[in-house]
C-alpha positions, 0 to 999 in steps of 0.5 A: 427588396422582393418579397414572397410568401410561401403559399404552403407554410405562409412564411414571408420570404425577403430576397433583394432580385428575383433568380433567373430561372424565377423559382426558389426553394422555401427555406422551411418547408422546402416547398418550389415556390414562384419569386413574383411578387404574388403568390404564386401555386406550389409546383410538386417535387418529384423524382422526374425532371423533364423539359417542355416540349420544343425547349432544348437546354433552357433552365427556364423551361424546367417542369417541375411536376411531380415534386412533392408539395411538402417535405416529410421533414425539415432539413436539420440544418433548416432556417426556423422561421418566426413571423418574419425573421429567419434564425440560422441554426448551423450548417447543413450538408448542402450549406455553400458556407464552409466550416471553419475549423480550429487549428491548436496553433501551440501545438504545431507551434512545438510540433515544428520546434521539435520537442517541447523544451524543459521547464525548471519543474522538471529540473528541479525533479532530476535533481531531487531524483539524484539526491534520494539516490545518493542518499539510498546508496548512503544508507545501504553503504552503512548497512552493508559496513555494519554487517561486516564490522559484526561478521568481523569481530564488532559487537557481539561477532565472533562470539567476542560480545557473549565472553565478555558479558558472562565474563562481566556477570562472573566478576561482579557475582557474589561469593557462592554463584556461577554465571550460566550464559546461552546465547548471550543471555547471561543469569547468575546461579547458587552453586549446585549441580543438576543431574550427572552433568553429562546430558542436556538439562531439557532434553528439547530444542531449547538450550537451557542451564538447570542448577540446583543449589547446594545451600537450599536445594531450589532449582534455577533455570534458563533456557534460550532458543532462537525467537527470530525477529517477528514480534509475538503476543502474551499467548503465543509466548506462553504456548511456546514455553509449554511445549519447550518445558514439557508441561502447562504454563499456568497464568500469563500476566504481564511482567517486566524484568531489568527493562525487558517486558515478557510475561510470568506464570506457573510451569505445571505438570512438566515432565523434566521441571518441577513446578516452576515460576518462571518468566518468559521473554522475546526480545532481541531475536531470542526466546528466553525463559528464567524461573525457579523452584523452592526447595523448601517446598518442594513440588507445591513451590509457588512465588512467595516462600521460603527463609532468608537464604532462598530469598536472597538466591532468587532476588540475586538470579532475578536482577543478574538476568540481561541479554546480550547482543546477538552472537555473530551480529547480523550472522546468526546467534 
C-alpha cells in the first residue's frame, strides 16, 4: 500500500500500486500530484497539453504545465476528506461507477399481462350500481302509474273526488245550510244569497262564494285560487290576501283549523267585503281564505258578537272547512 500526501491540500491519499504514467489526480482538490512515495511539487493545469521535446506518443512524457494548482471548486460529486478516510457522497459526471436504476417490476409485470385483472371491490360496485338502477326505475315506474291513475279517474281526477266531497258536506249539513265547493275546498253556509247571483262574488282572481244569511244577515265567504306548491311564510300569506280581497288584512297570528295550520286576522277597508274575520290557509297546492262578517254589527263586526243564532252559523261554517284533493291529480286542479 502506497501512499501520498497532496502537497496542495495535505490530504493522505492510500493507492494499492502506483499508475503507469506516475501521476494521479487529488480527489479533493483535484490537484496533479506525483504517486512516489515523497511529496512531490503540484504540476499546474492548463488548457495546453504538449508533449517534451523528441518524445512521440509516450504518455509518460506528457507536460502538464500550465495546469492550474487548485481548482476554483470541488466537483459536486468530490470525495470529502477527514483526516484520513475518504467519504463518497454520490455519483458524479465522470464516476465510471453506473447508476443503477430502479425498474417497478409489478408494473411491467401488468403491463405484459395486459389489463390489471378485476378485484372483487370492483364486483361488488357493479353490483350495487345495477341495484340502485333497478330500484330508480322502480320508483319512477310507481311515479308515472300514480300519474295516470289521477289523470284517468283515481283520486280526485276527473273532478270525481271534488263531487264526492261537497256531495259528503251536503249530506251531513244541518237543516238551513248549503255546501259551497272551489277547488275541492268545500264549507258549509246559512242560506242566503249574495248579490243578483248572476256575477262573481269578488270580482278578482280569486274564485270565491259570499252567501249572506237569511236568518242573521252575516256574511260567510270562501274563496280559493292556485297556491302552487312552493311553501310561503305568515306575511307573504296576509299580502296575498289584501290584494285578493280588495282591502288590508289587520293582525296575522298563527291559527290552525281542523289540522290545517294558516294565519287569522281582520279584513279592512275592502272594496267588495265588509269587515271581515277571516283565515287564510296554503296547503295542498291552494290558497284558501274562509271568514265571516256579524250581521248584528254591521261594518264594526269583530270576532266575538252576536246572539245564539250567529253563533251556531259560524261554529257550523268553521268546523264544516276541509280541503279536498287536488281536482285532476298531478294534472291541474
Amino acid at each position: 500500500m502506497i501512499q501520498v500526501r497532496c502537497p496542495q491540500c495535505a490530504a493522505t491519499l492510500s493507492i494499492k500500486q502506483a499508475p503507469a504514467s506516475g501521476k494521479l489526480k487529488c480527489p479533493k482538490c483535484a490537484a496533479i500530484i506525483s504517486a512516489g512515495s515523497a511529496p512531490s511539487t503540484v504540476v499546474p493545469r492548463g488548457p495546453q497539453v504538449t508533449r517534451a521535446a523528441g518524445a512521440a506518443g509516450n504518455q509518460g512524457d506528457i507536460d502538464f504545465r500550465g495546469i492550474p494548482t487548485q481548482a476554483t471548486s470541488a466537483p459536486s460529486g468530490s470525495f470529502p476528506v477527514f483526516g484520513q478516510q475518504r467519504v463518497y457522497d454520490g455519483p458524479i459526471s465522470l464516476d465510471p461507477i453506473p447508476v443503477p436504476t430502479v425498474e417497478n417490476t409489478e408494473s411491467k409485470t401488468h403491463a405484459a399481462a395486459g389489463a390489471l385483472p378485476s378485484s372483487g371491490k370492483s364486483k361488488k360496485s357493479k353490483q350495487k350500481k345495477v341495484i340502485i338502477g333497478l330500484i330508480a326505475g322502480l320508483i319512477s315506474l310507481i311515479a308515472v302509474g300514480g300519474g295516470l291513475f289521477w289523470y284517468m279517474g283515481g283520486s280526485g281526477g276527473s273532478g270525481a273526488a271534488e263531487v264526492d266531497l261537497a256531495a259528503v258536506a251536503a249530506a251531513a249539513a244541518p237543516s238551513g245550510y248549503q255546501a259551497k265547493s272551489l277547488m275541492n275546498c268545500v264549507v258549509l253556509m246559512p242560506n242566503g244569497s249574495w248579490g243578483d247571483g248572476k256575477r262573481k262574488a269578488i270580482p278578482s282572481a280569486i274564485e270565491s262564494a259570499v252567501v249572506m244569511s237569511d236568518a242573521t244577515t252575516s256574511v260567510f265567504v270562501l274563496a280559493v285560487m292556485d297556491g302552487g306548491s312552493q311553501p310561503i311564510d305568515n306575511e307573504q300569506m296576509r299580502n296575498k290576501a289584501s290584494r285578493s280581497l280588495g282591502g288590508d288584512i289587520l293582525g296575522g297570528q298563527p291559527v290552525e283549523r281542523n289540522g290545517y295550520k294558516g294565519i287569522k286576522g281582520v279584513l279592512d277597508q275592502s272594496v267588495f267585503l265588509p269587515r271581515t274575520n277571516v283565515e287564510i290557509f296554503h296547503h295542498d297546492g291552494r290558497f284558501a281564505i274562509i271568514g265571516y262578517a256579524l250581521g248584528s254589527e254591521g261594518d264594526g263586526a269583530t270576532v266575538v258578537g252576536g246572539g245564539s243564532e250567529e253563533a251556531k252559523e259560524i261554529e257550523v261554517f268553521l268546523n264544516s272547512f276541509k280541503i279536498g284533493p287536488p281536482k285532476g291529480g298531478f294534472f291541474g286542479n
